[in-house]
N, C-alpha and C positions, 0 to 999 in steps of 0.2 A: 638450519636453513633449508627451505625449499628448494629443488630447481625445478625451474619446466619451462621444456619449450613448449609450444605453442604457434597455431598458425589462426589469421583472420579470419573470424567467421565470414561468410560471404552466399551470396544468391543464386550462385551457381550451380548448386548440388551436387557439387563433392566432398568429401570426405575433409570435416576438418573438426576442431576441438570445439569445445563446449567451455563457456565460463565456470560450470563443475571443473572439470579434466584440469582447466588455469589452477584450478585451488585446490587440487590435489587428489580429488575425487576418479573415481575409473572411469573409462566410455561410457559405458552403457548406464550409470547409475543416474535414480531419479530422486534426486533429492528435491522434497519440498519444505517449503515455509506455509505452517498455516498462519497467517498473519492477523489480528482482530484491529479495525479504525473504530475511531469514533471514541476512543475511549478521553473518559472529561467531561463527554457531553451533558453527562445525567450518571443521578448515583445509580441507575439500573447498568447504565452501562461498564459503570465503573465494575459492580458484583459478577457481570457477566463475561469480564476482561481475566476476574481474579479468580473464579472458577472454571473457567476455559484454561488458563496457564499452571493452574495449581492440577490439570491431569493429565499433563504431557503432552499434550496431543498438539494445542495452539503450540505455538513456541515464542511468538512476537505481537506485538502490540505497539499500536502508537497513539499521540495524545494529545486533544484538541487545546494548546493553553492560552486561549481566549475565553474556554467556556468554565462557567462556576462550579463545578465538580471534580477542577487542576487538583488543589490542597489534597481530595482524597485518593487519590489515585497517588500524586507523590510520595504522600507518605507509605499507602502500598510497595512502590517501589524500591523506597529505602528499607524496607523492613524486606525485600527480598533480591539483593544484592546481583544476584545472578543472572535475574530474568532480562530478556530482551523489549527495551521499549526506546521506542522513537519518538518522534515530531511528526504528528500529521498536520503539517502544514496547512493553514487553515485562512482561507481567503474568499471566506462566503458564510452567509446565516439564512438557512433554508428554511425552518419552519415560521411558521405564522405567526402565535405567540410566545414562540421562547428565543430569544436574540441573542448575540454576543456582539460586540462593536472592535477595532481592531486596535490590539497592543499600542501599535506605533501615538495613535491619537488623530483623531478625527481633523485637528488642524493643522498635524504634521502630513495627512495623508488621504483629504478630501478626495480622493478620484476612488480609495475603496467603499465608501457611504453611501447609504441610501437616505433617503427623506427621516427614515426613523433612526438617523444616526447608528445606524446597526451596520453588518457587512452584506453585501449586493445577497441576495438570494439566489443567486443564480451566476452562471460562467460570464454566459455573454453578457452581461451587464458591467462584469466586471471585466473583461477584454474591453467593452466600449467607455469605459470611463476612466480606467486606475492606468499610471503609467508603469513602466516596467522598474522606475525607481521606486517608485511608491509599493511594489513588489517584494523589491528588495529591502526595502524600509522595513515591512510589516515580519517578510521572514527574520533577521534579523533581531527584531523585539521578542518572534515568539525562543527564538532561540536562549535572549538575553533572561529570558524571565525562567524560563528551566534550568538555566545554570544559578541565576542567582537562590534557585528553590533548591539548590542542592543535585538537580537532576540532569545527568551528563546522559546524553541521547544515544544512541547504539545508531541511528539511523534517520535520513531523512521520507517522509513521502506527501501525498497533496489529496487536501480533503479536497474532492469532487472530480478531481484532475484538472485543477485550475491550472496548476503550474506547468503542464504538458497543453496547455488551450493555444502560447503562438509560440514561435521562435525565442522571440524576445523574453518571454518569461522564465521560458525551460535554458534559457543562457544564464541567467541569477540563480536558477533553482542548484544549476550542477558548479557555478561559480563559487558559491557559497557550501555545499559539496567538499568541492576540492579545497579551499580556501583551509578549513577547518576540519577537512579531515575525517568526514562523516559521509559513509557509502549514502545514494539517495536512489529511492527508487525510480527506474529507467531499464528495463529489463532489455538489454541487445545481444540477445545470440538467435535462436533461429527463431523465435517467437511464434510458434503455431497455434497456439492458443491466444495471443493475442490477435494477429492477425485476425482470426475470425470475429474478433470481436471491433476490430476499428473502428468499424460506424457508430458503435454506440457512443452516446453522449462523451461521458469522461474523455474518450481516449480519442474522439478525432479531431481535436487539436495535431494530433502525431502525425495529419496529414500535411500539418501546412509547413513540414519540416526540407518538405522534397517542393523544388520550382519544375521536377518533374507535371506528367499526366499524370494529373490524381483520381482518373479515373483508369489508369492501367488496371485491366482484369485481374493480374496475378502477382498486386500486392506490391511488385518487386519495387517499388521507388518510393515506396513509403518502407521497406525493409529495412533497406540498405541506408537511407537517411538516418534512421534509429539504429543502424549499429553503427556508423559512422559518431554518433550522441557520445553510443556507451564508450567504445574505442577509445574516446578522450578521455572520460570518466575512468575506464582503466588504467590509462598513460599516467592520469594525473594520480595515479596509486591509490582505488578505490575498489572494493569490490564489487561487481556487476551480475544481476540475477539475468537468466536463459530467457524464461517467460513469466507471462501474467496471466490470473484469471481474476477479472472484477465482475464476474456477472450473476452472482451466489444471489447477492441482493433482489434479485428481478426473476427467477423464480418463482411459478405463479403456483402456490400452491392449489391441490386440484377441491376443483368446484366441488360441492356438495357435500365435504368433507368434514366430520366438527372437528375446530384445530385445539385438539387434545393434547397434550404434552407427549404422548403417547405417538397419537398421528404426527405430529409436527417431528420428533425426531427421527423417527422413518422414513418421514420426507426427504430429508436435509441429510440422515447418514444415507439413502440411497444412492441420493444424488452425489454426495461426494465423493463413494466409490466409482461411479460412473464414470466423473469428473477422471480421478486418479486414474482410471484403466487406458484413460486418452491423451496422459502425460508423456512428454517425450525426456529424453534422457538428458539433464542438463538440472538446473536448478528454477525449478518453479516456484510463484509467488503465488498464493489462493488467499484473497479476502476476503474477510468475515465480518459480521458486524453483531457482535455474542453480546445479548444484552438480559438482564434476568427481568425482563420485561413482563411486567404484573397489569393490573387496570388501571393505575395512575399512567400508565406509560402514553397510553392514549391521549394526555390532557398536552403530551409533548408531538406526537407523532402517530400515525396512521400504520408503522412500520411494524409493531410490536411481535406479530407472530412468525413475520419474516427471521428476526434477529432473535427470540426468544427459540425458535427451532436451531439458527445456529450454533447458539448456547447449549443445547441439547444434547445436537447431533458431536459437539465439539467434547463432548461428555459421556460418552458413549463409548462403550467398554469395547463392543464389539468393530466398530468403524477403528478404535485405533490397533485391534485384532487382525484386523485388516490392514490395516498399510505395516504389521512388522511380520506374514504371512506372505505378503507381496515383493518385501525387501524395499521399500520406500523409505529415504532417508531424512530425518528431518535435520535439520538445523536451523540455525538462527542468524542474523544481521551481524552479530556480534562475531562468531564463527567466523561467519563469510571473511567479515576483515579481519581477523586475526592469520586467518591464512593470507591473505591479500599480502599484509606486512610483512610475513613471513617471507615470502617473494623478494621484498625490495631491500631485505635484509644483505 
């Protein structure tokens, strides 16, 4: 059995403990999660999830089970017991012509649809149409369909950050959470990395969390709202990551460049050291979107060089030379809540 105290993370900037430190880790240590989404979407994806985890480096994955390339990926995971894979929570179909339509059924859950009977393409479409039952409905099915495939989740998170878009939704995402027992991603301890990143699309939903001024300069009332989130999420006996970085994806590789496999993983291991040297001490989330993205990949997505350099840089002898030179610790979903329960033991 664990013990630890512990005090409230908080906005104040004093000295206090990190969701690491809660689970047994030291002050100062930086433990991250390289984490790959998307995996399901497409068999590129799936090969680029299976060679990312098969070299240490990723450690977690999660998997979209509304799209046609579920079956392969499941069976990946059964045939390796160990690895870290979640539910990325999937309440949108973004590309043009490759769709998915939602678990629950189109007549149990009209407000996720669009005209092509597919899922909204997009957040606010689906803020302005799907109710927060109809929310809960669809997580739910996709949950229902991985367990009946044999495949018990390590974790929950949200393709696009739908499920972080109002109040109401991020209330079913960590209900269902707690409910069943499965940490979900909601990163509340001092979140520096995310902060700078709140405007972006995915994550400012996370504003409309605080009835504060949300245009406060210094962040502090969208802070404190999301550790207030996690707070719960911990009480209710889950384990909770420090920060997030989603913005791997957008990355504009540089102009003029040929994207050689060569170039593209230099890109992508530069940047991730970068990334790492700006980490602060607590448990980081960094996603990836690792895809073995060939010239078919295109017939699906505009994205390929983006996430085939992930795959890359995630492959890459040297980058993970680098974060065990640095002392950077990884872990995984799984971990996190094993210590969690260790706790409440």
């Amino acid at each position: 059995m664990i013990v630890l105290t512990w005090v409230v993370t908080s906005v104040q900037g004093q000295s206090v403990q990190t969701y690491a430190e809660r689970l047994g880790w030291k002050e100062n240590d930086r433990v991250i999660i390289f984490h790959v989404d998307d995996v399901g979407m497409s068999y590129e994806s799936n090969q680029g999830a299976v060679q990312a985890l098969e070299k240490n480096l990723a450690t977690s994955m999660s998997v979209m089970m509304p799209c046609p390339w579920v079956p392969g990926i499941v069976s990946e995971i059964k045939q390796h017991p160990g690895w870290d894979a979640g539910l990325h929570l999937t309440h949108t179909s973004e590309w043009t012509t490759y769709r998915w339509s939602p678990l629950s059924g189109i007549k149990a859950t009209p407000g996720l649809v669009d005209t092509e009977g597919a899922l909204w393409n997009n957040v606010p479409d689906v803020v302005a149409h799907a109710s927060a039952d109809e929310i809960e409905m669809e997580i739910r099915a996709q949950l229902s369909r991985a367990r009946r495939m044999g495949f018990a989740p390590t974790h929950l998170d949200t393709h696009m950050g739908t499920l972080w878009s109002t109040p109401e939704y991020l209330e079913r995402y960590s209900k269902i959470g707690i409910e069943e027992h499965i940490p979900i991603l909601l990163p509340a301890g001092h979140n520096t990395l995310l902060l700078e990143q709140i405007h972006s699309g995915p994550l400012q939903g996370l504003k409309k969390l605080t009835a504060g001024d949300a245009q406060a300069p210094d962040n502090s009332f969208f802070l404190k709202a999301i550790q207030k989130a996690g707070e719960k999420l911990w009480q209710g006996g889950l384990a909770v990551a420090d920060d997030l970085y989603i913005s791997s994806y957008d990355w504009e590789f540089p102009p003029g460049v040929e994207p050689t496999d060569e170039n593209l993983r230099k890109f992508k291991r530069d940047k991730y050291k970068e990334l790492l040297q700006s980490t602060k001490p607590g448990i980081t989330v960094i996603l990836l979107h690792c895809s073995d993205a060939k010239d078919t990949f295109k017939n699906i997505s505009d994205s390929g060089h983006t996430r085939r350099a992930d795959l890359l840089a995630m492959t890459d002898l040297g980058l993970k030379s680098f974060c065990e030179k640095e002392g950077f610790i990884l872990t995984t979903w799984r971990e996190m809540q094993q210590r969690r329960d260790e706790i409440s033991k």
